[in-house]
Backbone as XML, in Angstrom:
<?xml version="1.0"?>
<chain id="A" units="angstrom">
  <residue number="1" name="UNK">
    <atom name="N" x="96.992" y="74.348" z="98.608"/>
    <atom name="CA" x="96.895" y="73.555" z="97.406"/>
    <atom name="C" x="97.801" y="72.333" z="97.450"/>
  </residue>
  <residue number="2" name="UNK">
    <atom name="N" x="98.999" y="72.662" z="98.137"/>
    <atom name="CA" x="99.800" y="71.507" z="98.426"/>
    <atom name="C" x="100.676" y="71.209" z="99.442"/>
  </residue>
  <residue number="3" name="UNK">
    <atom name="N" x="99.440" y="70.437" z="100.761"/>
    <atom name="CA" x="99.929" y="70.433" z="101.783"/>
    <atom name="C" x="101.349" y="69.535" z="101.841"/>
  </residue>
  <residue number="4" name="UNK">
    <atom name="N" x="102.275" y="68.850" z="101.181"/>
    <atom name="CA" x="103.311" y="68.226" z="100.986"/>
    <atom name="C" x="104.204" y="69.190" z="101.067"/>
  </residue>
  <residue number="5" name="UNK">
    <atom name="N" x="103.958" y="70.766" z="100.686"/>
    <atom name="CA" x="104.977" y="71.450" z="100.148"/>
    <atom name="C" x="106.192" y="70.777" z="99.487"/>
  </residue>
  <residue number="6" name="UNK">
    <atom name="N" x="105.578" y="70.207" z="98.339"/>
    <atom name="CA" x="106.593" y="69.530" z="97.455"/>
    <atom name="C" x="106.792" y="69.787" z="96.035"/>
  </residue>
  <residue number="7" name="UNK">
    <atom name="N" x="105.935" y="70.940" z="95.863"/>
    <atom name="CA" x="106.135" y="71.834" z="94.874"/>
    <atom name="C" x="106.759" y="72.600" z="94.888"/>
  </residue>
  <residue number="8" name="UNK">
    <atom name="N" x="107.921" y="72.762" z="93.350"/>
    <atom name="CA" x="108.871" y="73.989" z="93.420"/>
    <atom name="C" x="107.951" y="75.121" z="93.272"/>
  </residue>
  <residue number="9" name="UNK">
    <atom name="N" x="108.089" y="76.177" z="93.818"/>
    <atom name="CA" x="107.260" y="77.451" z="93.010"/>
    <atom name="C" x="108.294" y="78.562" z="92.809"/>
  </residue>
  <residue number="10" name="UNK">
    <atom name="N" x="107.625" y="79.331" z="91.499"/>
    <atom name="CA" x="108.635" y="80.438" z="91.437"/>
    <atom name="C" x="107.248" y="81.267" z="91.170"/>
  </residue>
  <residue number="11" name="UNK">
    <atom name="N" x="107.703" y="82.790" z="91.968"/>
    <atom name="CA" x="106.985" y="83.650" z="92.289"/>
    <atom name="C" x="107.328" y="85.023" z="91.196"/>
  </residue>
  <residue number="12" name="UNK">
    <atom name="N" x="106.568" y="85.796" z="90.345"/>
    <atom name="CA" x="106.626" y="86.779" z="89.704"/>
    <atom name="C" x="105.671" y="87.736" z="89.545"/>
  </residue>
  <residue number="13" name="UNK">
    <atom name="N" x="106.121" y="89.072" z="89.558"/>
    <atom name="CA" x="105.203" y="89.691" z="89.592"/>
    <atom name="C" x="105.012" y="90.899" z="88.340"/>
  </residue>
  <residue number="14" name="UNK">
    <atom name="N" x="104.479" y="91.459" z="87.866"/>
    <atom name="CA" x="104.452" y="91.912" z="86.506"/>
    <atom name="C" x="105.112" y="93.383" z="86.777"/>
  </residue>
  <residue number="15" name="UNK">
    <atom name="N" x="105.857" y="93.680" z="85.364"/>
    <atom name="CA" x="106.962" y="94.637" z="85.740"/>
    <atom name="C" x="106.404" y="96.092" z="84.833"/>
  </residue>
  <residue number="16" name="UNK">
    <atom name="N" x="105.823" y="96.796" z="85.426"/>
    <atom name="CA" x="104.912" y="98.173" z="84.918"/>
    <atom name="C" x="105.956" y="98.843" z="83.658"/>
  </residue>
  <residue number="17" name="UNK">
    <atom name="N" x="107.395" y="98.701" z="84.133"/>
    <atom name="CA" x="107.965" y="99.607" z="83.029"/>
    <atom name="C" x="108.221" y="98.427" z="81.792"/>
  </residue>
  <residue number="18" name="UNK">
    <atom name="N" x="107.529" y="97.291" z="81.403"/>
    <atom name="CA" x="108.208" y="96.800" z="80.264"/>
    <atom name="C" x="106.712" y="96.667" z="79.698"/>
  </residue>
  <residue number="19" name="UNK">
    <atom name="N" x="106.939" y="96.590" z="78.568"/>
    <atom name="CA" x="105.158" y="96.394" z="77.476"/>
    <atom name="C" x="105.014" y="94.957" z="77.777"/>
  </residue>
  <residue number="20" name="UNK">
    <atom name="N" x="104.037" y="94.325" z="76.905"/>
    <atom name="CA" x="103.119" y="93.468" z="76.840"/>
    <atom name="C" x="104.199" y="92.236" z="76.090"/>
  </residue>
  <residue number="21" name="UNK">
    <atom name="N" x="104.732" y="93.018" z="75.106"/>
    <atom name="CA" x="105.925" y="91.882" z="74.139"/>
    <atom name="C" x="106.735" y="90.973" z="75.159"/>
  </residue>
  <residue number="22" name="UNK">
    <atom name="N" x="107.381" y="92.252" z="76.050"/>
    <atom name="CA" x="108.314" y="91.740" z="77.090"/>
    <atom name="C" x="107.753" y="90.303" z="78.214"/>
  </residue>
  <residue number="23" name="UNK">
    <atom name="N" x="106.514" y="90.793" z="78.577"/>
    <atom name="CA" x="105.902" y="89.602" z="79.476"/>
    <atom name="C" x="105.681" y="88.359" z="78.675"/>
  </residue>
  <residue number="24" name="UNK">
    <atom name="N" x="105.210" y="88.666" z="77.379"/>
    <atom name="CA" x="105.150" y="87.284" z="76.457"/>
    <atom name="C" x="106.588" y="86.281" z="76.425"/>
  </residue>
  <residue number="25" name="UNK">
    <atom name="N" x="107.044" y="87.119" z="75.728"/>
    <atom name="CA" x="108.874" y="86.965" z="76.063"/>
    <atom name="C" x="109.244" y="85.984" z="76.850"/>
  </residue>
  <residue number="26" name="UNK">
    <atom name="N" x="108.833" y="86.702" z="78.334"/>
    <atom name="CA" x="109.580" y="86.073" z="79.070"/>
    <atom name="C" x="108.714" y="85.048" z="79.496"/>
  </residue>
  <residue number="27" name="UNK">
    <atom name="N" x="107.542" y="84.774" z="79.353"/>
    <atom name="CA" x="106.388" y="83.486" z="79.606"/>
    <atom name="C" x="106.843" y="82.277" z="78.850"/>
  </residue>
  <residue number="28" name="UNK">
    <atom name="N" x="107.137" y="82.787" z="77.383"/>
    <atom name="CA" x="107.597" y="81.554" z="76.635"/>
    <atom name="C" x="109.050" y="81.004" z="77.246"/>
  </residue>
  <residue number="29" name="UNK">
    <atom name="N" x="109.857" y="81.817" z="77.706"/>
    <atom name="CA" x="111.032" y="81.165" z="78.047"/>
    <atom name="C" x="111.007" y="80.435" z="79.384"/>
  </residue>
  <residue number="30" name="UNK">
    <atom name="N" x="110.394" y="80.976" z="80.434"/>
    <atom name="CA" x="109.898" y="80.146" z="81.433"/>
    <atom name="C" x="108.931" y="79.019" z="81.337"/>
  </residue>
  <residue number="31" name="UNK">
    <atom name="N" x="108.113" y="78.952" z="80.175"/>
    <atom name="CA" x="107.154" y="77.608" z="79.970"/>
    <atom name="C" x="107.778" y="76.270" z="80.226"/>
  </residue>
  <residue number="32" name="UNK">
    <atom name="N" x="109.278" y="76.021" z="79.557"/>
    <atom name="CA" x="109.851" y="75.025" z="80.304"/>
    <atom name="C" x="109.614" y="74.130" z="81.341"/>
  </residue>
  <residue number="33" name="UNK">
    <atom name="N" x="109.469" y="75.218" z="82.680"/>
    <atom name="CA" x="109.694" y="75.153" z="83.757"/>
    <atom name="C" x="108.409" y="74.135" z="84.510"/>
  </residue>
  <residue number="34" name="UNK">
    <atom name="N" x="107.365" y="74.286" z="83.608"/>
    <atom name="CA" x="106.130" y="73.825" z="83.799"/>
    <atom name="C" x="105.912" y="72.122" z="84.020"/>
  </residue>
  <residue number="35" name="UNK">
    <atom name="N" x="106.851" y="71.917" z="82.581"/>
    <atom name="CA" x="107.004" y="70.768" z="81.811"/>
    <atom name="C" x="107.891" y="69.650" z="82.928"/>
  </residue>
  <residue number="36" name="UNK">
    <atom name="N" x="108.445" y="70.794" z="83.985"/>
    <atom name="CA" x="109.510" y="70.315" z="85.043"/>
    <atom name="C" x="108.643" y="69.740" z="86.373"/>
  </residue>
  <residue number="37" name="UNK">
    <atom name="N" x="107.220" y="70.387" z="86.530"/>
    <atom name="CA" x="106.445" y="70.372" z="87.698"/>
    <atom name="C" x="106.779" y="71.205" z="88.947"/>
  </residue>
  <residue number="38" name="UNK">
    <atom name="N" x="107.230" y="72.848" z="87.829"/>
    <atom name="CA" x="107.410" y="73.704" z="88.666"/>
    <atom name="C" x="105.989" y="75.099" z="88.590"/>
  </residue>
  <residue number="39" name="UNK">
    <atom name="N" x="105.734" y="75.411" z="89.713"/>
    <atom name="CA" x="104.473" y="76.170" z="90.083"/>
    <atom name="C" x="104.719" y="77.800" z="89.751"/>
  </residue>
  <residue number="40" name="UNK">
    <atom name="N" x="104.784" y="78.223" z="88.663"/>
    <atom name="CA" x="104.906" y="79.856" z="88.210"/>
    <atom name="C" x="103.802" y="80.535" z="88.865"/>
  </residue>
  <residue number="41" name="UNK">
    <atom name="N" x="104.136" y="81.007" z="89.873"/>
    <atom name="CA" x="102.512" y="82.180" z="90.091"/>
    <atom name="C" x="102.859" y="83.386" z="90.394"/>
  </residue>
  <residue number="42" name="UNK">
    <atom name="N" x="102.031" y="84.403" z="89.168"/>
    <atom name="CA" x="101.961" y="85.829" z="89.261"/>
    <atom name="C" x="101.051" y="86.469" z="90.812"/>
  </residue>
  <residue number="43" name="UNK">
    <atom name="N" x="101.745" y="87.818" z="91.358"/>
    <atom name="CA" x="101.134" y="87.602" z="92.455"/>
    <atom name="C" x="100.748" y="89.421" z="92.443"/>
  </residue>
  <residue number="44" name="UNK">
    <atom name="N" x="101.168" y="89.841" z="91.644"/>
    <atom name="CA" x="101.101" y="91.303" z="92.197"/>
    <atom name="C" x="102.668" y="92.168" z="92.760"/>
  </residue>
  <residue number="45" name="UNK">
    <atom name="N" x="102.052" y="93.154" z="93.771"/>
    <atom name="CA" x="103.585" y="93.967" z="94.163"/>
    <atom name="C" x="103.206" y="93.550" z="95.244"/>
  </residue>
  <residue number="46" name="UNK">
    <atom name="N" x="104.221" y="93.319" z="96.173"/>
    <atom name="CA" x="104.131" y="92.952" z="97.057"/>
    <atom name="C" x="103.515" y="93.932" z="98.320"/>
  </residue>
  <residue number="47" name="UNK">
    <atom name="N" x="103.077" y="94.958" z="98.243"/>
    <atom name="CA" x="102.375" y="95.390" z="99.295"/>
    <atom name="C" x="101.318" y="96.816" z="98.319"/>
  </residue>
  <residue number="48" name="UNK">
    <atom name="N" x="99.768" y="96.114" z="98.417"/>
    <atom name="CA" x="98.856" y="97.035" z="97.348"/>
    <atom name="C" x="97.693" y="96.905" z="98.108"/>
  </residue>
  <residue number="49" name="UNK">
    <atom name="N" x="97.024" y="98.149" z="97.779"/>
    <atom name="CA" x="95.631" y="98.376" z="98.020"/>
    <atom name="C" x="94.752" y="98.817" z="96.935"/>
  </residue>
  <residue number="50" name="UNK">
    <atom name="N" x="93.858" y="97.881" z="96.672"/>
    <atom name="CA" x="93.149" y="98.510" z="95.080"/>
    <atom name="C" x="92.353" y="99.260" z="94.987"/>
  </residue>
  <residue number="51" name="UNK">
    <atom name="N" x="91.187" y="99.526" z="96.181"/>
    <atom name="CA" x="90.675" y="100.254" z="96.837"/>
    <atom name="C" x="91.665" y="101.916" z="96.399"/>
  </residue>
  <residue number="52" name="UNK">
    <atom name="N" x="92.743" y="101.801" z="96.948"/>
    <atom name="CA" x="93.108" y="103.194" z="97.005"/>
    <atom name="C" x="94.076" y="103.398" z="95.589"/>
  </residue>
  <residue number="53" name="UNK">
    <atom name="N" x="94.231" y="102.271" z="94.882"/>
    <atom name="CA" x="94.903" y="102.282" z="93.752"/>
    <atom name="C" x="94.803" y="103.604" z="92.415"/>
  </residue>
  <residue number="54" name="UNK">
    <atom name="N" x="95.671" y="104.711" z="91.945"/>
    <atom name="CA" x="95.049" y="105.241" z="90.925"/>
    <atom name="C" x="96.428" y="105.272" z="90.372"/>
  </residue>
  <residue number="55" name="UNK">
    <atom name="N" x="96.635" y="104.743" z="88.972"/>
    <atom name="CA" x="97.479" y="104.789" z="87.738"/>
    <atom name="C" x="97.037" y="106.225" z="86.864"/>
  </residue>
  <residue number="56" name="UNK">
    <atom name="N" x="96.327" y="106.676" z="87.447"/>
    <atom name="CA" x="96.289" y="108.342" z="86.508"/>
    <atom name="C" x="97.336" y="109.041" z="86.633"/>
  </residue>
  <residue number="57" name="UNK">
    <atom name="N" x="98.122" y="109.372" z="85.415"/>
    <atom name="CA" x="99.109" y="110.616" z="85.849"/>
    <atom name="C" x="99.993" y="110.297" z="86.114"/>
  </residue>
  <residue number="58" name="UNK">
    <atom name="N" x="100.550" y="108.892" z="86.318"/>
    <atom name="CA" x="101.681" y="108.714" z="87.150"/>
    <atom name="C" x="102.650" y="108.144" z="86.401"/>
  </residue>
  <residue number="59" name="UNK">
    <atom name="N" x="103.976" y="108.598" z="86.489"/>
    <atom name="CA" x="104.971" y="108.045" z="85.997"/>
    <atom name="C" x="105.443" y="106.591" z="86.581"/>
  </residue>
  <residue number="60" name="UNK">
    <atom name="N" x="105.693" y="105.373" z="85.861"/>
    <atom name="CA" x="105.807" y="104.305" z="86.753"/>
    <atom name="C" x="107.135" y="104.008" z="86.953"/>
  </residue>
  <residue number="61" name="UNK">
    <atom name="N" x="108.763" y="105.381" z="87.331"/>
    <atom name="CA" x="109.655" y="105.444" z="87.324"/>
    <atom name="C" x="109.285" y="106.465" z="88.537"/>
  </residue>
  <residue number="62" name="UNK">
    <atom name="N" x="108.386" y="106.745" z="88.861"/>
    <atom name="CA" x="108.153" y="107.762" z="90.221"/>
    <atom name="C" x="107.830" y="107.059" z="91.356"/>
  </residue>
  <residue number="63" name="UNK">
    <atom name="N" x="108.468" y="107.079" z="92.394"/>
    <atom name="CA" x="108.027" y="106.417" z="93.772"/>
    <atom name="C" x="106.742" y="107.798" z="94.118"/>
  </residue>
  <residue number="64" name="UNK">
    <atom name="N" x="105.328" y="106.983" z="94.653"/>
    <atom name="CA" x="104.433" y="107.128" z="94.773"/>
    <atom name="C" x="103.253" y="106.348" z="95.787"/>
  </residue>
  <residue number="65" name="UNK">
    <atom name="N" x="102.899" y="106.554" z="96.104"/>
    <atom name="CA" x="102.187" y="105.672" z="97.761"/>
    <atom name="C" x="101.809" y="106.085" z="98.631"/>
  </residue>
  <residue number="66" name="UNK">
    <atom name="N" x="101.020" y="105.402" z="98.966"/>
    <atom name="CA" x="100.601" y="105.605" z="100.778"/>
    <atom name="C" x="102.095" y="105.623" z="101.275"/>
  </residue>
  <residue number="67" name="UNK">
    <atom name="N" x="102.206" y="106.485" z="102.401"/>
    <atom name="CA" x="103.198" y="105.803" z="103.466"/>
    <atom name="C" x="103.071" y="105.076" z="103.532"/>
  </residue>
  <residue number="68" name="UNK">
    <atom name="N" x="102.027" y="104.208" z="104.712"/>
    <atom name="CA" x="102.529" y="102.523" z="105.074"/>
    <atom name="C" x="102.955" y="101.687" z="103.731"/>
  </residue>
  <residue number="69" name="UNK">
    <atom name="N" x="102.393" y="101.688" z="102.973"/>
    <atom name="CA" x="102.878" y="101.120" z="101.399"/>
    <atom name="C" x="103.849" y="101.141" z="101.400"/>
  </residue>
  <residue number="70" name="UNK">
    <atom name="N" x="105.296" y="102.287" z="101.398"/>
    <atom name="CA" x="105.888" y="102.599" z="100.903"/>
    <atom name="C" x="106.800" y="102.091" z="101.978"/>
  </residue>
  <residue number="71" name="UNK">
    <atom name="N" x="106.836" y="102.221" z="103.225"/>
    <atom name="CA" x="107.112" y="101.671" z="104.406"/>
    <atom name="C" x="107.653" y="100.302" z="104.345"/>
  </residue>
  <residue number="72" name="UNK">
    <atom name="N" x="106.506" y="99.816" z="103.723"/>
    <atom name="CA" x="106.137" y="98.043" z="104.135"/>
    <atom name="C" x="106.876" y="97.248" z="102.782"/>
  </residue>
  <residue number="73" name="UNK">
    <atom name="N" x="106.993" y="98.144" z="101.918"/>
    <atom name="CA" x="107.676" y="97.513" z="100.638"/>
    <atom name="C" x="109.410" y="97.822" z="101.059"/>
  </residue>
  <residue number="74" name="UNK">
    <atom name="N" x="109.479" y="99.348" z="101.465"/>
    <atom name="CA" x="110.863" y="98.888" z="101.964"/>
    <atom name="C" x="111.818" y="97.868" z="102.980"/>
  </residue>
  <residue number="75" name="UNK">
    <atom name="N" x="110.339" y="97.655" z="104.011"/>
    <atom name="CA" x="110.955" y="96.520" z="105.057"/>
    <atom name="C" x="111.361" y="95.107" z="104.787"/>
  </residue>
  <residue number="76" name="UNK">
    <atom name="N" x="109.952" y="94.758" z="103.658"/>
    <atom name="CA" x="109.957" y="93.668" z="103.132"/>
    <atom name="C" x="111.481" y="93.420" z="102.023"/>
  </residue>
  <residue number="77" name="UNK">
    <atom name="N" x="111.815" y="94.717" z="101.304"/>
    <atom name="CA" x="112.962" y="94.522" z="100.638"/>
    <atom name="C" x="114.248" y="94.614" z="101.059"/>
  </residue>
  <residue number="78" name="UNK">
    <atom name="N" x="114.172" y="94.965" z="102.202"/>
    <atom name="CA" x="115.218" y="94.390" z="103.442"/>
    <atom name="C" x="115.271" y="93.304" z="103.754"/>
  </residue>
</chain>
């Protein structure tokens, strides 16, 4: 989108344990940032398969995953 790479971007990804209020929240306080000609983009978790994705049952304070998932999110957070 911008071969200059001369866009700031800030990267976020949506946080399962806070409600809906909280993301509003924090959208309005980052809107600013916009006004600056900075690039906000929501992206997901950083390592997902939707295909194998199931939110049934699950506590979202429980580590849960494929191995490699679980693997690949710890390497990356290294």
């Amino acid at each position: 989108m911008y071969p200059e790479a001369d866009v700031p971007v800030i990267q976020l990804n949506r946080d399962y344990s806070r409600d809906a209020q909280y993301h509003y929240d924090l959208a309005k306080q980052l809107a600013g940032l916009r006004t600056k000609g900075v690039l906000i983009m929501g992206s997901g978790n950083m390592v997902h398969n939707l295909g194998k994705m199931s939110l049934k049952g699950k506590d979202f304070n429980e580590t849960y995953g494929c191995d490699w998932a679980i693997e690949a999110n710890e390497l990356l957070k290294r």
